[in-house]
C-alpha positions as CSV (number, residue, x, y, z in Angstrom):
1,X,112.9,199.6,78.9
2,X,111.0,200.0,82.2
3,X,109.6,202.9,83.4
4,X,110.6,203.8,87.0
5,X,107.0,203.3,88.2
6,X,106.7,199.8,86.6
7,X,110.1,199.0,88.5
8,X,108.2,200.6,91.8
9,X,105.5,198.4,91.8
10,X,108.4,195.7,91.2
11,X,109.7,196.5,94.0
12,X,106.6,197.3,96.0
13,X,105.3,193.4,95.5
14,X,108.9,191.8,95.9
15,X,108.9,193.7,99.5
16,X,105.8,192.9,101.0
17,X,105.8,189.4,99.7
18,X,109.5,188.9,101.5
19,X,108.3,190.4,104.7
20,X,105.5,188.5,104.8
21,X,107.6,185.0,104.6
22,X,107.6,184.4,101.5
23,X,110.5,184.1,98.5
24,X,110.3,187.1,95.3
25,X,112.2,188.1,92.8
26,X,111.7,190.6,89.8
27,X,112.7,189.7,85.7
28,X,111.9,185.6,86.8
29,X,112.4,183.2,83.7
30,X,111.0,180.4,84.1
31,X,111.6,177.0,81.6
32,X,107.9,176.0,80.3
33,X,109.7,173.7,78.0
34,X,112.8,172.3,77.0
35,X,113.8,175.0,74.8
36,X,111.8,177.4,75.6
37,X,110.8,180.1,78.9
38,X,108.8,182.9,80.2
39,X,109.9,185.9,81.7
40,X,107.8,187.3,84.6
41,X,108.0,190.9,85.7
42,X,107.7,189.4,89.4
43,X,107.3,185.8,90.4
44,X,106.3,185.2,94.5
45,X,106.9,181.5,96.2
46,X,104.6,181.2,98.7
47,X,103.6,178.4,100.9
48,X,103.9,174.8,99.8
49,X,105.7,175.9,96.9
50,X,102.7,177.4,94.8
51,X,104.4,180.3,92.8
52,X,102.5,183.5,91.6
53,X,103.7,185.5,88.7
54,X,102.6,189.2,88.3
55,X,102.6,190.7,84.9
56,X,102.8,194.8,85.4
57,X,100.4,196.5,82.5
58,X,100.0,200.4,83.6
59,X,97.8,202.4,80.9
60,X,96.1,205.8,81.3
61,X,91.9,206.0,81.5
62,X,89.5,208.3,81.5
63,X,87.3,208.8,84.7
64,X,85.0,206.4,83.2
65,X,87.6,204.3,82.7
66,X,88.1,201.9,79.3
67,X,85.4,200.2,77.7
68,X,87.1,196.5,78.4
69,X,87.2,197.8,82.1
70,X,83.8,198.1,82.0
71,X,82.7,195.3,80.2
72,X,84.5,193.3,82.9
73,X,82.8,195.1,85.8
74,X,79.5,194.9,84.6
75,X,79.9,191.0,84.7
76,X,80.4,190.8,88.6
């Protein structure tokens, strides 16, 4: 089950990806096979086709934040 602030970011990217031009929908499968799909927490069709699927992951961190956050940063 989602939690409502999973569905609010949901909704948040579905909106400003419509009123910018562009077609979104939330809980997108998608075939990747003949037998087989993914499900997409929100998939945006932009321009020329290209389409962009966003995976919501929400998780609690300290005000250091997590070690993989971190790890990531310190590679820019």
């Amino acid at each position: 089950m989602l939690s409502d602030e999973h569905k609010a970011y949901q909704e948040r990217i579905v909106h400003v990806s419509v009123a910018d031009g562009h077609r979104a929908d939330s809980e997108v499968r998608t075939p990747v096979g003949p037998r087989s799909w993914v499900q997409t927490d929100t998939l945006v069709q932009g321009a020329g086709g290209i389409r962009i699927g966003w995976e919501i992951q929400l998780s609690s961190a300290g005000r250091e934040g997590p070690r993989s956050v971190k790890a990531q940063a310190g590679r820019g």
